[in-house]
N, C-alpha and C positions, 0 to 999 in steps of 0.2 A: 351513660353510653361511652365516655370515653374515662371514663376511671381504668379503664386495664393500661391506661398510659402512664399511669404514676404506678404502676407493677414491672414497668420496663428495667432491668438491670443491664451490666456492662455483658454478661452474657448473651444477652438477645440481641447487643449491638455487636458483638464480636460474632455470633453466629451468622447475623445478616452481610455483615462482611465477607465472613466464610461464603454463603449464599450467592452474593454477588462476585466473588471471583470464581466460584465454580459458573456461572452464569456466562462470565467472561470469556473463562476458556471454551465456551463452544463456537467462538468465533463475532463478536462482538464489535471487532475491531478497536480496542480500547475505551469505549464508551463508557464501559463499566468500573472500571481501574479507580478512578477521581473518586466515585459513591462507593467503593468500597472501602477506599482509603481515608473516607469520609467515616464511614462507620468506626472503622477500628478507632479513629481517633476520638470519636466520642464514646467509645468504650473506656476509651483512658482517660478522658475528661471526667467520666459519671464514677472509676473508683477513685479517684482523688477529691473531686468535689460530688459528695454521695446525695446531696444537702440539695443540690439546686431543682429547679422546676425541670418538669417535663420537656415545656414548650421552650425553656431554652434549650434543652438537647435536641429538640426538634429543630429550631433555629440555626443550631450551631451545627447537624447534620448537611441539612438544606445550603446553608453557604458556604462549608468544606466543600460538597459535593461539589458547584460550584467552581472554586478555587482550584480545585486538585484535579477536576474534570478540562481547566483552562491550561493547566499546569502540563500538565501531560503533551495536549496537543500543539502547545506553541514549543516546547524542549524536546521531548523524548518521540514525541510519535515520528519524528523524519530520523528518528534511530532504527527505526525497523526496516525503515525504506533501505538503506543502504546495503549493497551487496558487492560481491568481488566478480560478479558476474551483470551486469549491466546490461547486455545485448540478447539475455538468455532465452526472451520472448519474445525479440524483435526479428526475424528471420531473416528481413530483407537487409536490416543494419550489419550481419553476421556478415554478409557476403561481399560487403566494402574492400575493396583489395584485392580480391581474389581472379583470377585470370581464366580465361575461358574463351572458346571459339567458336562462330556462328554458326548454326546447321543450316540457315536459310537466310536469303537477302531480306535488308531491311529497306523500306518503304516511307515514304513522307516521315522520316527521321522515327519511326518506331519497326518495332518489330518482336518475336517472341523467342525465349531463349529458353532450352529444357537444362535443368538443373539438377541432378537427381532423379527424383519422381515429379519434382513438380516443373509447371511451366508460365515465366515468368514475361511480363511486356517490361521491356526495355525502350528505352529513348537513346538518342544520341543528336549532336548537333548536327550529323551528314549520316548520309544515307551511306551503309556499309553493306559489300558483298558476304556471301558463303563464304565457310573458312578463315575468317580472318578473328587473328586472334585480338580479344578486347582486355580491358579490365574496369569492375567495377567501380565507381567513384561515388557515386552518391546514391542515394534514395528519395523519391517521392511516394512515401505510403508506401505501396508493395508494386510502385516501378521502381524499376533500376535505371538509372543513368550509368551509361557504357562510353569504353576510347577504346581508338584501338591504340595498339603498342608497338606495333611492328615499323 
């Protein structure tokens, strides 16, 4: 039953390599990268040492996978995270700064401000009339914390 494992060449570990990063690229989120990088490598263990058992290339698959799956996500995987755009999905973060004027009076220190197309609850420490012009300071979630400026 398991004699087709002493038929396994550096071929069939370089293919499943190939397998597992094509696997990767459909979105894996690097899961795959470690046991792929595990195969190849025992692709080049099995043509250098041709001699050795199966079940230590199985061994030696298994605890690559392992190491190289560990390897990845404590160095490289907070490399992807980084971007020159930081604020790109946070909508409410975008609008820190930015100046604008009330269409309607604000009440028990909140109230709602149109942006755009969208329409957004704000907070402030006091209660502000129509018209006056604010700026945004901070965020809670997708409230805005408002001053005014004038």
């Amino acid at each position: 039953m398991i004699e087709w494992l002493t038929d396994i060449s550096a071929w069939h570990w370089f293919a499943l390599g190939i397998a597992l990063l094509a696997v990767e690229a459909l979105g894996t989120g690097g899961f795959l990268i470690g046991a792929a990088l595990s195969a190849f490598a025992t692709a080049l263990v099995l043509v250098i040492f041709p001699e050795l058992s199966w079940k230590i290339y199985l061994t030696l698959f298994s605890l690559l996978s392992v190491v190289f799956t560990l390897v990845y996500w404590l160095k490289f995987r907070r490399f992807n995270e980084k971007t020159d755009q930081p604020l790109l999905n946070d909508r409410a973060s975008q609008l820190i700064g930015r100046h604008y004027t009330l269409q309607e009076d604000m009440k028990n220190h909140a109230g709602k401000l149109q942006i755009g197309d969208s329409l957004w609850k704000i907070r402030c420490d006091k209660d502000l009339l129509a018209n006056t012009k604010v700026e945004v300071i901070k965020t809670e979630g997708m409230t805005l914390w408002i001053n005014s400026y004038e």
